[in-house]
C-alpha positions in Angstrom: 8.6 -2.7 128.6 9.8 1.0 129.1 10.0 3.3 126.0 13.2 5.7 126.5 16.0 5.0 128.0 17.0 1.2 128.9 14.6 -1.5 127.8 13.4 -3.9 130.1 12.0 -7.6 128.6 10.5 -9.4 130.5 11.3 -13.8 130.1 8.5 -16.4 131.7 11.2 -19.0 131.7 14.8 -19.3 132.4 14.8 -21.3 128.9 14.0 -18.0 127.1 16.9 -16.4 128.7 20.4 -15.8 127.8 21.7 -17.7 130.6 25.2 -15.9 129.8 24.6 -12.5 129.9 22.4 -13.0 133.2 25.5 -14.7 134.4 27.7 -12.2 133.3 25.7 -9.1 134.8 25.1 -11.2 138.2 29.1 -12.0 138.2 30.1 -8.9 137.8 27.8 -7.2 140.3 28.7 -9.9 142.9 25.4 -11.0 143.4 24.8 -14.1 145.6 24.0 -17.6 144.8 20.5 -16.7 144.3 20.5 -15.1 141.3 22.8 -18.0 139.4 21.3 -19.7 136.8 21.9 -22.7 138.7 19.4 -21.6 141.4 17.4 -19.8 138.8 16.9 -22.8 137.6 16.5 -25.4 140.2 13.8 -23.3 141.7 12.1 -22.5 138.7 11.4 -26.4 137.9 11.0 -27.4 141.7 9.3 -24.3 144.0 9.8 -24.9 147.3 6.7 -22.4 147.6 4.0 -22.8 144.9 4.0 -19.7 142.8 1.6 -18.7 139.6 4.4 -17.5 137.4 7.8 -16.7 137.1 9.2 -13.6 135.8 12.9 -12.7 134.9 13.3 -8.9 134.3 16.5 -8.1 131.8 17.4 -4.1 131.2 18.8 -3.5 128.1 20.7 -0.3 127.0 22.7 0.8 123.7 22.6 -2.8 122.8 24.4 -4.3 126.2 22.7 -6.5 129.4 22.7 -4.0 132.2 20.5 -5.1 135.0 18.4 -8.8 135.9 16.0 -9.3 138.6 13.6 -12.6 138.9 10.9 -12.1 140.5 7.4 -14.5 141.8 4.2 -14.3 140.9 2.6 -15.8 144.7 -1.2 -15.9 145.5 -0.1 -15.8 149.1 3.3 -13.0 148.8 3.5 -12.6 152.2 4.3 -15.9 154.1 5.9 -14.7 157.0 3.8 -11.6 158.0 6.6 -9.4 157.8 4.5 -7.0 155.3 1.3 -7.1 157.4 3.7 -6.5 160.4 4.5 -2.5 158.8 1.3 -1.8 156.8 1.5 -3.8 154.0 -1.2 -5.9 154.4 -2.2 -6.3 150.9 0.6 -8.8 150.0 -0.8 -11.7 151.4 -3.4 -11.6 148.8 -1.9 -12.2 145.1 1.7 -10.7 144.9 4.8 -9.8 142.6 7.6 -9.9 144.6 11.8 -9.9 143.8 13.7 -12.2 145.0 11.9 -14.5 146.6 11.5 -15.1 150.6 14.3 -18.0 150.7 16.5 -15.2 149.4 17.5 -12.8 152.2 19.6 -10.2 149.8 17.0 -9.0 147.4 18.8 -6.4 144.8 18.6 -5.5 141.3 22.6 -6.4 140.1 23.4 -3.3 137.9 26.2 -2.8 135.6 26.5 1.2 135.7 29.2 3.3 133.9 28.3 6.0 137.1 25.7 6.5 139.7 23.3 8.6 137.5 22.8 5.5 134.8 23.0 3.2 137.8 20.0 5.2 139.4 18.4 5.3 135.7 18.7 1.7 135.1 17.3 0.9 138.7 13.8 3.6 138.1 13.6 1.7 134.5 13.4 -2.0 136.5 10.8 -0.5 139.1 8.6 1.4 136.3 9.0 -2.1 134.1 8.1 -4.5 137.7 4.8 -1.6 138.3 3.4 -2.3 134.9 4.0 -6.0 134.9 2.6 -5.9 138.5 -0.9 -4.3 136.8 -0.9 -6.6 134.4 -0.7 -9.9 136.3 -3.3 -8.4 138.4 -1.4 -8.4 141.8 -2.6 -6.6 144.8 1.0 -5.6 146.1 4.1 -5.5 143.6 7.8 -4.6 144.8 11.3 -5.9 146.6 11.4 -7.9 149.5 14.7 -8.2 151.6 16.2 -5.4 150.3 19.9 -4.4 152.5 20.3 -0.9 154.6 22.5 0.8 151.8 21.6 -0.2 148.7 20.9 2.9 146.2 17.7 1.1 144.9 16.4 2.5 148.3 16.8 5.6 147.4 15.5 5.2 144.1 12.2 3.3 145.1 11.2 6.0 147.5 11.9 8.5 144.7 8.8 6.8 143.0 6.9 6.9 145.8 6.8 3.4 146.9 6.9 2.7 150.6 9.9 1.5 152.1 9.9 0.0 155.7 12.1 -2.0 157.7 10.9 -5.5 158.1 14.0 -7.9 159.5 17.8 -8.2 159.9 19.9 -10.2 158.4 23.5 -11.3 159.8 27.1 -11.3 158.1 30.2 -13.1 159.2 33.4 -10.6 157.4 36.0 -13.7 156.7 38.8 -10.9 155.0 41.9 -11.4 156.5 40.9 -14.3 158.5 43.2 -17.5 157.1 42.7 -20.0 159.9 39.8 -21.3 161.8 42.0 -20.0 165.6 42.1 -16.8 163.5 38.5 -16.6 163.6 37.9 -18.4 167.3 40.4 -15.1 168.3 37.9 -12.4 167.2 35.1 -13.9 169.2 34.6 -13.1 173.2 36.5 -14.8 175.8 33.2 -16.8 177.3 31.8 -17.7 173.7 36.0 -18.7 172.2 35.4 -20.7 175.6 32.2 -22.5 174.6 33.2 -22.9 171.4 36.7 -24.9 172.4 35.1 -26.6 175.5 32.0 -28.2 173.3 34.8 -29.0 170.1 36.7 -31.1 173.1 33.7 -33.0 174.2 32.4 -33.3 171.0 35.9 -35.4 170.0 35.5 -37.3 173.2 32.3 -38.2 172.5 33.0 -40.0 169.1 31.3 -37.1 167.1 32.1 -37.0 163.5 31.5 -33.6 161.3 31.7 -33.6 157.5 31.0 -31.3 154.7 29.8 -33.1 151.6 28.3 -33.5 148.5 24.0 -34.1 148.9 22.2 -37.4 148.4 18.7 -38.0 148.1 18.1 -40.1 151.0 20.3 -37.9 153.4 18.7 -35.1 152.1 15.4 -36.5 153.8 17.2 -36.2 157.2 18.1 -33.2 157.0 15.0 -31.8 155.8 13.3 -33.2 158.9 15.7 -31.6 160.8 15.0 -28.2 159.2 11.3 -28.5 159.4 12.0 -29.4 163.3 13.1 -26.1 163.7 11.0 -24.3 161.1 8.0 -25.4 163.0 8.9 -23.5 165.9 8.8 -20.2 164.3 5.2 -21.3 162.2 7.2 -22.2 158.6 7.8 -25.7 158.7 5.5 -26.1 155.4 8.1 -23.4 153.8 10.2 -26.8 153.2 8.1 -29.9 151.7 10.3 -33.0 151.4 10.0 -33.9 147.7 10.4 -30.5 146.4 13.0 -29.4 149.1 15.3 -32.6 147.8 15.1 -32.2 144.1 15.6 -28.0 144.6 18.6 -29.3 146.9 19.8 -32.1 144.1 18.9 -29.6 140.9 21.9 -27.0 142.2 24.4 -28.9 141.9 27.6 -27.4 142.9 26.4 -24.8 144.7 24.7 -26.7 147.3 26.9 -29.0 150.2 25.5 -30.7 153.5 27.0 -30.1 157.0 26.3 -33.1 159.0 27.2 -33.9 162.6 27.2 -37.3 163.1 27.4 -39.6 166.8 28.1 -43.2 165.9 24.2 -44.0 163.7 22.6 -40.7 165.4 22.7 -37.3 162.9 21.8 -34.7 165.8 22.6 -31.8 163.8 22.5 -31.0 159.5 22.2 -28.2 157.5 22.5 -27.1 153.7 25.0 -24.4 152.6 24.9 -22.8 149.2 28.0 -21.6 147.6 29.0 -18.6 145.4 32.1 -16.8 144.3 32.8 -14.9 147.8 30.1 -16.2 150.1 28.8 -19.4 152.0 25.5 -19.1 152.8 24.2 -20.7 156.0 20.4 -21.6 154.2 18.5 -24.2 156.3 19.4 -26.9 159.1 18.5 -28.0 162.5 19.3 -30.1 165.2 17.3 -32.8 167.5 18.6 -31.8 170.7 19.6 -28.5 172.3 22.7 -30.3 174.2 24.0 -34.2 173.8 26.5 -35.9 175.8 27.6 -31.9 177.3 27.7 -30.4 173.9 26.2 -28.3 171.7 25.5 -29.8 168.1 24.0 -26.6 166.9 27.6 -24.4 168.0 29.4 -27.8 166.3 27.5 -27.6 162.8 28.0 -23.6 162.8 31.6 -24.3 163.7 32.1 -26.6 161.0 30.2 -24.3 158.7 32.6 -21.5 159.2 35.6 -23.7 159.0 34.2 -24.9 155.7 34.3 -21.0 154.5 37.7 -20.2 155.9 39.2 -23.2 153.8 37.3 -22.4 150.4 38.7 -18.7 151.0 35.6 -17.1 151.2 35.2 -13.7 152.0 31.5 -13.9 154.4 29.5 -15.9 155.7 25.8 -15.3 155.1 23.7 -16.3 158.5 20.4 -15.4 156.7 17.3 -14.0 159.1 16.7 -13.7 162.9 18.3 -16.0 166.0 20.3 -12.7 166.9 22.0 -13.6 170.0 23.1 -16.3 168.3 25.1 -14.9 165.3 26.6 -11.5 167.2 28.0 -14.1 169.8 29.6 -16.2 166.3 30.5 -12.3 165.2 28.1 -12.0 162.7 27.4 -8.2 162.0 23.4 -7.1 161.8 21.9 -5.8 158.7 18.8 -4.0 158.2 16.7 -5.2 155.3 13.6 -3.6 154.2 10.5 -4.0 152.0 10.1 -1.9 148.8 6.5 -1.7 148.0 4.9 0.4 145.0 2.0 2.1 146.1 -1.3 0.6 145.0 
């Protein structure tokens, strides 16, 4: 869409993309699970969120892939309030947004030969998302989720756009940590304590935990579970059953299911999506805060980062919110923020 520099296309379907060089550019620029194919895909034919079109933005330059962002065309863009919460209240009419909001590490993945094309390639994507923006006729266009840090910060408010805080996200570092004790030892004393006291009453309570591949009908537990909890922060309908199992069932190998099980009884489930260096803590709940003296919310997070230890991960992802919860596992805050091009 741009007329010096890189080129940026513009694809309305992941069928009119090279799935390869997208790959390839994600890869390489360590993007998470989110911008796979795989997801790409499985979203694309099952929304968990209704959207009015789908746009995959590709930068070209002398003749090479550089840069790939998707973004969502949503009548509603802002389904959480967090716009409307720092002055954006425009995006909860007709929006384009990157990622989308089940993806808590917006970026643009750029493969740069130095920071000056990097920061090129970056003002070519924004320029390219401003005029598509105008021409689907949305009221707010931008980047959603975007992490404390990344030089496409810098860039958007460069152009202008406004650029606010809006929610932290939470990180688990796994380098260097081999065994699951490893981890418990980097915790404090009173939570290591917890932790150990609920595994042993767990056991003696007959719980079983497991880590496996998803079904269709389990998938319907555990998106009752999810929706549980969703509901108590507003955004149970951010997870319909029917689309939420055949999004779960379309990615394959990059989704697993963390169940906690007491004899018939699954008090506690969850989903986990997979990529190269990360497991990513995406959805789950429990029915009760304690059973039989535990926890099975501190058992299904424990057996989540066990799971990552053992596939040699390098993070955990703990997605949005809940932060007493995730410093007390060790996870490390991050600032995200909204990039918004003015209107």
């Amino acid at each position: 869409m741009s007329t010096s520099g890189p080129r940026v296309t513009v694809a309305e379907s992941i069928d009119d993309l090279d799935t390869a060089q997208w790959q390839r550019v994600a890869a390489s620029a360590a993007a998470p699970v989110h911008y796979t194919p795989e997801y790409l895909r499985a979203y694309q034919d099952n929304p968990l969120r209704p959207y009015a079109a789908v746009r995959y933005l590709t930068a070209v330059d002398a003749g090479r892939t550089v840069a790939v962002l998707p973004c969502y065309l949503d009548k509603q863009g802002d389904p959480y309030g967090f716009l409307s919460a720092v002055g954006i209240p425009e995006a909860d009419g007709p929006a384009l947004l990157g990622h989308n909001w089940y993806c808590y590490d917006t970026r643009v993945p750029v493969l740069a030969t130095d920071e000056e094309h990097r920061d090129r390639v970056l003002a070519a994507m924004l320029d390219a998302l401003v005029e598509l923006g105008a021409r689907d006729g949305a009221r707010a266009t931008g980047l959603v989720s975007v992490a404390e840090g990344d030089p496409l910060l810098a860039v958007a408010r460069g152009k202008g756009w406004r650029v606010a805080p809006i929610v932290t996200r939470f990180q688990l570092p796994l380098q260097g940590v081999t065994t699951y004790d490893d981890y418990l030892a980097s915790l404090g004393a009173r939570t290591r304590r917890n932790i150990r006291q609920y595994l042993r009453r767990a056991a003696d309570a007959g719980v079983t935990t497991s880590v496996e591949a998803p079904r269709p009908d389990f998938l319907r537990t555990v998106c009752d579970l999810t929706r549980r909890t969703a509901a108590k922060y507003g955004s149970a309908d951010m997870y319909p059953e029917s689309a939420f199992i055949d999004f779960v069932m379309a990615l394959g190998d990059r989704a697993r299911v963390v169940r906690v099980d007491l004899g018939e009884r699954t008090p506690a489930a969850a989903v986990v999506l997979l990529d190269d260096q990360r497991l990513h803590m995406w959805v789950g709940g429990t029915t009760d805060a304690t059973v039989q003296g535990f926890s099975p919310n501190y058992l299904m997070w424990a057996t989540e980062i066990r799971a990552a230890i053992e596939a040699g991960k390098q993070w955990v992802e703990g997605g949005r919110s809940n932060r007493p919860m995730k410093e007390r596992h060790g996870m490390r805050p991050l600032p995200l923020y909204a990039c918004v091009a003015p209107g």
